[in-house]
PDB file with SEQRES, HELIX, SHEET and CRYST1 records, atoms N, CA, C and O in Angstrom:
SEQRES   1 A   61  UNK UNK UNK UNK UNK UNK UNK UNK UNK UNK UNK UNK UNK          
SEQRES   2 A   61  UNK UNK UNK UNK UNK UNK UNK UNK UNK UNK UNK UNK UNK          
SEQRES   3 A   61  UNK UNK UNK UNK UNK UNK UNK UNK UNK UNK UNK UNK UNK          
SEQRES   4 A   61  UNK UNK UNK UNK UNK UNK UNK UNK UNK UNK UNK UNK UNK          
SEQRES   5 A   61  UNK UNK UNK UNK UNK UNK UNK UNK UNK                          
HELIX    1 AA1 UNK A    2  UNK A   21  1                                  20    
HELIX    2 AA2 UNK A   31  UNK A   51  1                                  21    
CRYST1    1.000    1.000    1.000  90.00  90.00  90.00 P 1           1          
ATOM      1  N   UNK A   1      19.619  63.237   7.676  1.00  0.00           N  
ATOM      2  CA  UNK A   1      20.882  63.855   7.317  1.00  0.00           C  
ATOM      3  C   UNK A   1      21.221  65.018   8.243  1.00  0.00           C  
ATOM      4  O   UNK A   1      22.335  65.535   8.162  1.00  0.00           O  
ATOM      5  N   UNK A   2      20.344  65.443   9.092  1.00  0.00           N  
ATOM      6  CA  UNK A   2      20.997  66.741   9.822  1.00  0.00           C  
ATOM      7  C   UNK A   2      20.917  66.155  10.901  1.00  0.00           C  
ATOM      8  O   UNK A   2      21.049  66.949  11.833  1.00  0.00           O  
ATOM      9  N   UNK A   3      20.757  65.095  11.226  1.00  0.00           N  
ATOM     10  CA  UNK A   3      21.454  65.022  12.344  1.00  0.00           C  
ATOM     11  C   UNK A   3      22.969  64.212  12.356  1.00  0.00           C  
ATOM     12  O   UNK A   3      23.789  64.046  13.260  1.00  0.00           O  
ATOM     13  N   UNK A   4      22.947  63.855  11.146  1.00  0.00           N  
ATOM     14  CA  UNK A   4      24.556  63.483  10.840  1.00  0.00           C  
ATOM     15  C   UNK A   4      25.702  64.532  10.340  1.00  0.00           C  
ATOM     16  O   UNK A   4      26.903  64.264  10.310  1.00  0.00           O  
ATOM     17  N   UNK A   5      25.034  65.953   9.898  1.00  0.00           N  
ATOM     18  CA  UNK A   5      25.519  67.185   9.707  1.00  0.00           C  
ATOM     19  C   UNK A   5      25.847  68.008  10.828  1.00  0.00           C  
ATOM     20  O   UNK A   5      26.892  68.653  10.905  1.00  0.00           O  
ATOM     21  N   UNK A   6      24.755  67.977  11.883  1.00  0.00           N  
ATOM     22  CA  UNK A   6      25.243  68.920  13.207  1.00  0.00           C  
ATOM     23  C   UNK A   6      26.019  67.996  13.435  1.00  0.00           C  
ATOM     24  O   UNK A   6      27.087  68.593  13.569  1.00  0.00           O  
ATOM     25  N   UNK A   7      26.306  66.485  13.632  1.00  0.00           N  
ATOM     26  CA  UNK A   7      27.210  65.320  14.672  1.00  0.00           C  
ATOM     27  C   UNK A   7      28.617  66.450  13.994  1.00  0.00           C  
ATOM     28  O   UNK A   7      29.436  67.134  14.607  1.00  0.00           O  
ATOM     29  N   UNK A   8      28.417  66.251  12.592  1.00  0.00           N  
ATOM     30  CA  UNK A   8      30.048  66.279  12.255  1.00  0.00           C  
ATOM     31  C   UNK A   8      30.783  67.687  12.553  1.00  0.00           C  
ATOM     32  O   UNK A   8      31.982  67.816  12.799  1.00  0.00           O  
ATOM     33  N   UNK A   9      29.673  68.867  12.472  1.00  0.00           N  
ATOM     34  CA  UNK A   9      30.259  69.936  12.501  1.00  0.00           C  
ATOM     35  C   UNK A   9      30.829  70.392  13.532  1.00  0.00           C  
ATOM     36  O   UNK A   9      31.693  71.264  13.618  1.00  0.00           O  
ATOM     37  N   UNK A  10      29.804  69.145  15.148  1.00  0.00           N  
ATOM     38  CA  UNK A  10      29.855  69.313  16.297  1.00  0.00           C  
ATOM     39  C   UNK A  10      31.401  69.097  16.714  1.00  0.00           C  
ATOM     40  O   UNK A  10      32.241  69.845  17.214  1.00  0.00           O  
ATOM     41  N   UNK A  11      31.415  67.696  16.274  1.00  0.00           N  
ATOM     42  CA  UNK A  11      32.888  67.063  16.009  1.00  0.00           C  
ATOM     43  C   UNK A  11      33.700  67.492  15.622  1.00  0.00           C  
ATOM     44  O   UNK A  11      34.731  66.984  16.062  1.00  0.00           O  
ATOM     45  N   UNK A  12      33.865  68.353  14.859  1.00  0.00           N  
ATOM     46  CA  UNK A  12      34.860  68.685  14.075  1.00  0.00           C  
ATOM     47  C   UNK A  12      35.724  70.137  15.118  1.00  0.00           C  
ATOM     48  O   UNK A  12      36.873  70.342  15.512  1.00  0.00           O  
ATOM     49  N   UNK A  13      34.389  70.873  15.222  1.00  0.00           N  
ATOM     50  CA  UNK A  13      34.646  72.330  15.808  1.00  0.00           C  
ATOM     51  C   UNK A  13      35.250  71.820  17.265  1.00  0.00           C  
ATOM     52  O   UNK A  13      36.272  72.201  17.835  1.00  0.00           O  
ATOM     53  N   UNK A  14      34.250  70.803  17.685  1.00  0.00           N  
ATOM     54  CA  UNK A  14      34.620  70.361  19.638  1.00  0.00           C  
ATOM     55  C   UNK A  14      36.212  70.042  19.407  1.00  0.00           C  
ATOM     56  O   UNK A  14      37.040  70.814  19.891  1.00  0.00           O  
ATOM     57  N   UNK A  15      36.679  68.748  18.564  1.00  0.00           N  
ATOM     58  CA  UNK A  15      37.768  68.760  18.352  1.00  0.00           C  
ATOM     59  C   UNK A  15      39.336  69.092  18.037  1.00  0.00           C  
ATOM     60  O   UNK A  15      40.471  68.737  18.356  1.00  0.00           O  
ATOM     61  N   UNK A  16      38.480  70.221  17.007  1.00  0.00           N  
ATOM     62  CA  UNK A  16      39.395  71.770  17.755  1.00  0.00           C  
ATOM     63  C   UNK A  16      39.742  72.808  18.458  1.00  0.00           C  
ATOM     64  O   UNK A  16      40.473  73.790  18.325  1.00  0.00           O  
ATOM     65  N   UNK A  17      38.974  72.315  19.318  1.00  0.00           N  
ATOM     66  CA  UNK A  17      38.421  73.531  20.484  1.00  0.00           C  
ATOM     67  C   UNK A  17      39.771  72.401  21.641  1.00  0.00           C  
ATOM     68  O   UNK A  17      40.868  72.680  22.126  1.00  0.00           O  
ATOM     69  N   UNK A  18      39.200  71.564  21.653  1.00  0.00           N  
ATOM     70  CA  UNK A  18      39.677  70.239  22.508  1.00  0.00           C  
ATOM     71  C   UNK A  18      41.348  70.560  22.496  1.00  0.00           C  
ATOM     72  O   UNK A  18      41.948  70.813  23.540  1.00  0.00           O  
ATOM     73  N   UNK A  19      41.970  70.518  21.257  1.00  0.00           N  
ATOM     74  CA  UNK A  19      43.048  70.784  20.884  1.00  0.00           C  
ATOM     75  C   UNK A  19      43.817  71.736  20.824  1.00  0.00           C  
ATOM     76  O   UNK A  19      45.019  71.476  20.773  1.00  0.00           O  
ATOM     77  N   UNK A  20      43.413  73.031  20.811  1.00  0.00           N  
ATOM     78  CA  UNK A  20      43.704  73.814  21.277  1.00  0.00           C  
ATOM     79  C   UNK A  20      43.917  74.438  22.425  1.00  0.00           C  
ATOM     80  O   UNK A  20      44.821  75.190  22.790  1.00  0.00           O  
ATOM     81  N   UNK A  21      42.915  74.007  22.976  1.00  0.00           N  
ATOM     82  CA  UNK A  21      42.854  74.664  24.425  1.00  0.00           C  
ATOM     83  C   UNK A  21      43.574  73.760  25.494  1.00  0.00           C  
ATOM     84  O   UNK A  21      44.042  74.124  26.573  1.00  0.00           O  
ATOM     85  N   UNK A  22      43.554  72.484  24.942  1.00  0.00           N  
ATOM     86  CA  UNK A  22      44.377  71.431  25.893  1.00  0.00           C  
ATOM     87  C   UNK A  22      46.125  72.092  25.280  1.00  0.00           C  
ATOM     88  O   UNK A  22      46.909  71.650  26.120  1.00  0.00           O  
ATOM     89  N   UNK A  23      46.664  72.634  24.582  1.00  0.00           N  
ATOM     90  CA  UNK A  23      47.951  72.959  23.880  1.00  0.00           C  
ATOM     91  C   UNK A  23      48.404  74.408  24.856  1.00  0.00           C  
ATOM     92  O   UNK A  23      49.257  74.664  25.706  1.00  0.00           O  
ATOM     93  N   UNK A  24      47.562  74.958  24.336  1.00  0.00           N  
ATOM     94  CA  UNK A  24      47.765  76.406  25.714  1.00  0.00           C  
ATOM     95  C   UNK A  24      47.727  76.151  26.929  1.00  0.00           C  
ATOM     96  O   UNK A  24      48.213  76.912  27.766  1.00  0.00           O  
ATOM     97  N   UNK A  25      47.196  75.145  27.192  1.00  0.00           N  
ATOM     98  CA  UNK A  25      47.241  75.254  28.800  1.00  0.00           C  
ATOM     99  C   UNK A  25      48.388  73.841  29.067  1.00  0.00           C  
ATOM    100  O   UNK A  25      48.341  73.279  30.162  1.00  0.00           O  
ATOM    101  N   UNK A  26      49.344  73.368  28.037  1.00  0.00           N  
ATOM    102  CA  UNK A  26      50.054  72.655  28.046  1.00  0.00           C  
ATOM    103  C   UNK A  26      49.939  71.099  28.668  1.00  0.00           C  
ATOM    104  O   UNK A  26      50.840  70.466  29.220  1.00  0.00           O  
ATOM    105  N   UNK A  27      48.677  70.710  28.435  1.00  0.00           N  
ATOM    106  CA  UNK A  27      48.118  69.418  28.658  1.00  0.00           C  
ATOM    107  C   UNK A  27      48.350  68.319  27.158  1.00  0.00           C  
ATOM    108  O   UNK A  27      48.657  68.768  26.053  1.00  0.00           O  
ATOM    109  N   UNK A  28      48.183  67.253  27.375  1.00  0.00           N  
ATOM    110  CA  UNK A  28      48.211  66.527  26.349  1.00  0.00           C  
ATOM    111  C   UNK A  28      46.426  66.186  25.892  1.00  0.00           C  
ATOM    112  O   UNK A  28      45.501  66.391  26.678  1.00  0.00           O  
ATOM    113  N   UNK A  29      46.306  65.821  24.946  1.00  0.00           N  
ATOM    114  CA  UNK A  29      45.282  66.135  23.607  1.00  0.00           C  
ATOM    115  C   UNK A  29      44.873  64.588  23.781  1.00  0.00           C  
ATOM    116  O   UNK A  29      45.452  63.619  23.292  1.00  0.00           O  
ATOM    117  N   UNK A  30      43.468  64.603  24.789  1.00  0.00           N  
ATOM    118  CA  UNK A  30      42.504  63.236  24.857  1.00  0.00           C  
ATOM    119  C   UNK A  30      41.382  63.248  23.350  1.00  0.00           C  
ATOM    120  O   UNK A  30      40.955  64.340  22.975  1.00  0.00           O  
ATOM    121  N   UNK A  31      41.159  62.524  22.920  1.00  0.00           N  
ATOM    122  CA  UNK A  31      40.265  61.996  21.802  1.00  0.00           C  
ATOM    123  C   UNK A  31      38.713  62.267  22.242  1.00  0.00           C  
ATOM    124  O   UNK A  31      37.738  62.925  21.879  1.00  0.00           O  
ATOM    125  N   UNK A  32      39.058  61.452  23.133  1.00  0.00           N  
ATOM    126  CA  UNK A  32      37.400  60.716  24.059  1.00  0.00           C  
ATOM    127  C   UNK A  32      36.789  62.268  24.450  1.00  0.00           C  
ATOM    128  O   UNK A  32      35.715  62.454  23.876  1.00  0.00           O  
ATOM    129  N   UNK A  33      37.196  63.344  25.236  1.00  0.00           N  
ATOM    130  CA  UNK A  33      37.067  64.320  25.634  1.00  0.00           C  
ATOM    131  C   UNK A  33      35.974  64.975  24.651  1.00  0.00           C  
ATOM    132  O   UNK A  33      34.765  65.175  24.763  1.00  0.00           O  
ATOM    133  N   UNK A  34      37.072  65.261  23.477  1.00  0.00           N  
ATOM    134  CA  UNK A  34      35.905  65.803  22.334  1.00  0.00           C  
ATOM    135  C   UNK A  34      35.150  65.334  21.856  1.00  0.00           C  
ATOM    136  O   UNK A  34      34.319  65.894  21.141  1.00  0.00           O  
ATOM    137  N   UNK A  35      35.246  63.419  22.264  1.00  0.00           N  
ATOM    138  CA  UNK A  35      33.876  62.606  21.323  1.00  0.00           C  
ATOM    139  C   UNK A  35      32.812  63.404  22.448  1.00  0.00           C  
ATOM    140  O   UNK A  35      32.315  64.502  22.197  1.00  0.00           O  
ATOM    141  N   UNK A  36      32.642  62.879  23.328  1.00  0.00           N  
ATOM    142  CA  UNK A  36      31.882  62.870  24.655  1.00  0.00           C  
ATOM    143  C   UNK A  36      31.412  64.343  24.077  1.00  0.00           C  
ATOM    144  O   UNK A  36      30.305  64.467  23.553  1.00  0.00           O  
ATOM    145  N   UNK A  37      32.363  65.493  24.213  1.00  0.00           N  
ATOM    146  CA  UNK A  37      31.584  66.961  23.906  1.00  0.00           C  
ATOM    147  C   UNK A  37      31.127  66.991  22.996  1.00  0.00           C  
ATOM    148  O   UNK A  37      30.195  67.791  23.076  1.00  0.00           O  
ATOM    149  N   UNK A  38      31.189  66.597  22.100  1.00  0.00           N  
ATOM    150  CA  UNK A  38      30.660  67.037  20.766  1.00  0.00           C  
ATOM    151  C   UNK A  38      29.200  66.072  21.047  1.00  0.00           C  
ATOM    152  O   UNK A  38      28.175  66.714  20.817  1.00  0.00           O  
ATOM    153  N   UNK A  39      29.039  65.036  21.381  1.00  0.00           N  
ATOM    154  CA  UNK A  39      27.885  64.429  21.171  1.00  0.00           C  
ATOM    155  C   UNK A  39      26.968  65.450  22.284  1.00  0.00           C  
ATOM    156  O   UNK A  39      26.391  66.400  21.755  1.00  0.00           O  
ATOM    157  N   UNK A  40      26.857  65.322  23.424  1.00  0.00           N  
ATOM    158  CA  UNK A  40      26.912  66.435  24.468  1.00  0.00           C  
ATOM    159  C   UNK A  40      26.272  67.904  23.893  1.00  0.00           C  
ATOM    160  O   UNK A  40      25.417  68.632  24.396  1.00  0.00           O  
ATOM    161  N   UNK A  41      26.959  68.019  22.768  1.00  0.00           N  
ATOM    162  CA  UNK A  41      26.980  69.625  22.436  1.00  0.00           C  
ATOM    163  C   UNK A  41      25.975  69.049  21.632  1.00  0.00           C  
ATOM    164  O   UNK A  41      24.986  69.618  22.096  1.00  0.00           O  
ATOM    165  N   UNK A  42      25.505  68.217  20.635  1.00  0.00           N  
ATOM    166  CA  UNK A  42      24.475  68.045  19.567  1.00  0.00           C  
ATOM    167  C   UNK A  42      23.407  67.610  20.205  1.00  0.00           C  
ATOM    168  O   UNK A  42      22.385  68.069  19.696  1.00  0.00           O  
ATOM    169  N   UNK A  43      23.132  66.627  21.482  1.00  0.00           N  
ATOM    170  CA  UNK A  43      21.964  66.778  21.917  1.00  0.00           C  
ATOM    171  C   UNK A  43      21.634  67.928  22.385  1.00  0.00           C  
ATOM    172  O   UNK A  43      20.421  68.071  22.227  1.00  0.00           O  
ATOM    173  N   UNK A  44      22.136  68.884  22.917  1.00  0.00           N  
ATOM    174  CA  UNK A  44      21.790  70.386  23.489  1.00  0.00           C  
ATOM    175  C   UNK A  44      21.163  70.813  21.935  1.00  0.00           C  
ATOM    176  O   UNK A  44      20.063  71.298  21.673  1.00  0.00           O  
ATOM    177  N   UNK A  45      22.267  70.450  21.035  1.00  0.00           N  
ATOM    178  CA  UNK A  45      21.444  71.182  19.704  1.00  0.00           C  
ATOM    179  C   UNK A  45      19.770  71.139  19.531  1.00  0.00           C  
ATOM    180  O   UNK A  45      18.795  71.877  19.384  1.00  0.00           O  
ATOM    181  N   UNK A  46      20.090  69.986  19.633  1.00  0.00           N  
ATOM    182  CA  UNK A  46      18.320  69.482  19.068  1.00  0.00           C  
ATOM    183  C   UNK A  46      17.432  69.548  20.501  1.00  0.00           C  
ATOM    184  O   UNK A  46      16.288  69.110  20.629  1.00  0.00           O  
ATOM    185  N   UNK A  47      17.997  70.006  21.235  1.00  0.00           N  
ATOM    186  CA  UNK A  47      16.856  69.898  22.570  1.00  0.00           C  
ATOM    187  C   UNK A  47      16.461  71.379  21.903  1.00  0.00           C  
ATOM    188  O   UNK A  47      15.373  71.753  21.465  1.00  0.00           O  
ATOM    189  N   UNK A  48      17.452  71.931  21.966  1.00  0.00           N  
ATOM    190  CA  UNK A  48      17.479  73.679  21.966  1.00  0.00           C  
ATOM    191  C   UNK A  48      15.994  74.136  20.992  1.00  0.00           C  
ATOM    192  O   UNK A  48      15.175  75.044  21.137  1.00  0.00           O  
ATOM    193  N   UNK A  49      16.142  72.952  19.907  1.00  0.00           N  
ATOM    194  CA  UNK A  49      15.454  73.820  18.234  1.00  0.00           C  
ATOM    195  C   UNK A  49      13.786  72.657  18.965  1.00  0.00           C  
ATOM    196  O   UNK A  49      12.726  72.965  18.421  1.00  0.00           O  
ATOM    197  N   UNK A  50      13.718  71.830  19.747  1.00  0.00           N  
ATOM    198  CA  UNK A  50      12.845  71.707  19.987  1.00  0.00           C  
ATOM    199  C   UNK A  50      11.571  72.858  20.935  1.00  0.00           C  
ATOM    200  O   UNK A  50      10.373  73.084  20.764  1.00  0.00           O  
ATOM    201  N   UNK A  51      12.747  73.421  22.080  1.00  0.00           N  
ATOM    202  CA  UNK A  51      12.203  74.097  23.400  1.00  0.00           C  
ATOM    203  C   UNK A  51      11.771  75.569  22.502  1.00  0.00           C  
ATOM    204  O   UNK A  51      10.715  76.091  22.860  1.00  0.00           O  
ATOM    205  N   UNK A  52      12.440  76.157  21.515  1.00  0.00           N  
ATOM    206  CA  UNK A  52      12.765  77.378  21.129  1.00  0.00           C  
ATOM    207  C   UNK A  52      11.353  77.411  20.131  1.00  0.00           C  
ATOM    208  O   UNK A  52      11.492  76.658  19.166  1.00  0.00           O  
ATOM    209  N   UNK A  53       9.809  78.242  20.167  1.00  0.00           N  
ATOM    210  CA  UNK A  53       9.411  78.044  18.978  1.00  0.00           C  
ATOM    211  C   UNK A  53       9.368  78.176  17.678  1.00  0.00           C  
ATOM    212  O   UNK A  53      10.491  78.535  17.323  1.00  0.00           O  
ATOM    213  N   UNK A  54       8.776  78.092  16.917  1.00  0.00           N  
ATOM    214  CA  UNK A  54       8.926  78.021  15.557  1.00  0.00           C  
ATOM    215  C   UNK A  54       8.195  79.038  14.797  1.00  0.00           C  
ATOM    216  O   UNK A  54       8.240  79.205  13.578  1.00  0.00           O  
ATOM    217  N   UNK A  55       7.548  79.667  15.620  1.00  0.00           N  
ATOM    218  CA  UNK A  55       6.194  80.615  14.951  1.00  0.00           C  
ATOM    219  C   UNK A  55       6.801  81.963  14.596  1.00  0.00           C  
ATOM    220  O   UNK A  55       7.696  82.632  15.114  1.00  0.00           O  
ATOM    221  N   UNK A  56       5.950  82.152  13.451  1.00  0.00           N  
ATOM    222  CA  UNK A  56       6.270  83.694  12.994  1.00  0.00           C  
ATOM    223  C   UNK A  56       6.149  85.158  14.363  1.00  0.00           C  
ATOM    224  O   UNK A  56       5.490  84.744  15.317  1.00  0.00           O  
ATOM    225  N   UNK A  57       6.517  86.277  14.520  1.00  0.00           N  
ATOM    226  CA  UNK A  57       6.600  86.405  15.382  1.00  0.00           C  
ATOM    227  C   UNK A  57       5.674  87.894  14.663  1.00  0.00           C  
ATOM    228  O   UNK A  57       5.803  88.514  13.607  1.00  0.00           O  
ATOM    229  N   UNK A  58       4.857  88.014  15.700  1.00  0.00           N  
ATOM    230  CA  UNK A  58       3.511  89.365  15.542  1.00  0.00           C  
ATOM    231  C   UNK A  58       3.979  90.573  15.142  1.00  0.00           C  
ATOM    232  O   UNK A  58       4.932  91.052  15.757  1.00  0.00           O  
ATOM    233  N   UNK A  59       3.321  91.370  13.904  1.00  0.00           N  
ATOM    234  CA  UNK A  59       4.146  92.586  13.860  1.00  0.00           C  
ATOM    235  C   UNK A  59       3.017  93.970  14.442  1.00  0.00           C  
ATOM    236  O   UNK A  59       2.140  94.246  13.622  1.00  0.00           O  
ATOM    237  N   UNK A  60       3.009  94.618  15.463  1.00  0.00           N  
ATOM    238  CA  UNK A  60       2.351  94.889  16.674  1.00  0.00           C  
ATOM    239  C   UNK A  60       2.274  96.567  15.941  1.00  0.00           C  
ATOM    240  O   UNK A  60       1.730  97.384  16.684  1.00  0.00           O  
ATOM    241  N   UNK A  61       2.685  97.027  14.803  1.00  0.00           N  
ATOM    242  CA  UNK A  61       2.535  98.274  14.725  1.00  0.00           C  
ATOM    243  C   UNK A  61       1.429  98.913  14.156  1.00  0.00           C  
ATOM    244  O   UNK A  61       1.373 100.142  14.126  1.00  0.00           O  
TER     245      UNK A  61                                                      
END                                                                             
């Protein structure tokens, strides 16, 4: 389920990002653009929470 939760949130947010920013800069509004990013943006997700560790972090005082 979370990886069908980041897809959508990815989707959702890329898609408005997509739309917006293609509107201000007075372009017309591709679909494919934001599929492509958003998937794009969710493998970065999960690479990210792999590379990043997980361990409690030392309290040195």
């Amino acid at each position: 389920m979370r990886f069908f939760w980041t897809f959508f949130w990815a989707f959702l947010l890329t898609q408005m990002l997509n739309y917006v920013v293609s509107s201000m800069n007075g372009l017309s509004f591709h679909f494919m653009t934001g599929l492509v990013l958003s998937v794009v943006i969710t493998v970065l997700l999960f690479v990210m929470t792999l590379i990043i560790p997980n361990d409690p972090v030392e309290d040195h005082h």
